[in-house]
N, C-alpha and C positions, 0 to 999 in steps of 0.2 A: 255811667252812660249806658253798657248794657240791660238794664233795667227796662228805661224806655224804649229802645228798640227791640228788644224781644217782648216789651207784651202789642210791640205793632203787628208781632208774628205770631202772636201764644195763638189765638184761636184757631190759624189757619194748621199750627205745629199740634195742638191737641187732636184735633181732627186724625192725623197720620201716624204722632209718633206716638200719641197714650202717656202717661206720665214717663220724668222724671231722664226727659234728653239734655245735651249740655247745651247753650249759646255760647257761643265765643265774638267778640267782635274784633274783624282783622283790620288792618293798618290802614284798608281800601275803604272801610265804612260799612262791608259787607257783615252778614253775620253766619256763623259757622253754626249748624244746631246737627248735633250728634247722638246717634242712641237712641232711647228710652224706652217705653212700654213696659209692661210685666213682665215681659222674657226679653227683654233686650232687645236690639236690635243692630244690624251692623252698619247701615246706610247711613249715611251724611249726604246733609244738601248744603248750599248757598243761597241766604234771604238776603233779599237787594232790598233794605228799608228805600231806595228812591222809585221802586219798579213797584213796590209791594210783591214779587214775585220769586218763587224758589227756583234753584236748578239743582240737579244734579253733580255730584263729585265723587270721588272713589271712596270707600268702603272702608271699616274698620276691618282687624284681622278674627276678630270674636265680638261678638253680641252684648254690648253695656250698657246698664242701666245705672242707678244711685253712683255713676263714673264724674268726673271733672273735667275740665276740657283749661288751658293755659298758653296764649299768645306767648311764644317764646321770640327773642328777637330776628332770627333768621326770617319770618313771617310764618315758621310752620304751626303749627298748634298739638301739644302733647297733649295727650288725652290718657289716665290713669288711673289704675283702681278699679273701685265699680265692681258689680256681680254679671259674671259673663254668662251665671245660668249654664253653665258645661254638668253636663253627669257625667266626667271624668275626673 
């Protein structure tokens, strides 16, 4: 089911994120899309496939890209891996 709901979001998400952010679809229908770009990035939104609209949510701790994103059952969604693009 992710499939079809994020490519109702790809083009408005390619436009922002640049390749290679994660979708997650949470328990509400909403979809999580985190990351991406060439250098990562640490913002995460919320796509309402019923609004066609994104909003805003809190931030990752470091910059991921080629990262994973996984609906755990609490509703949180772990996110892991991925090149955070750090020169440390």
């Amino acid at each position: 089911m992710i499939v079809p709901v994020y490519s109702q979001c790809q083009s408005s998400v390619s436009k922002s994120r640049g390749s290679f952010p994660t979708a997650t679809l949470l328990n509400n229908g909403k979809v999580l899309v985190a990351g991406g770009g060439l250098t990562g990035r640490t913002s995460a939104e919320i796509y309402d496939p019923s609004t066609g609209t994104f909003s805003a949510t809190d931030s990752m701790v470091g910059r991921k890209n080629y990262h994973s994103g996984t609906l755990l059952g609490s509703g949180k969604v772990l996110i892991v891996r991925g090149n955070n693009n750090s020169k440390a």
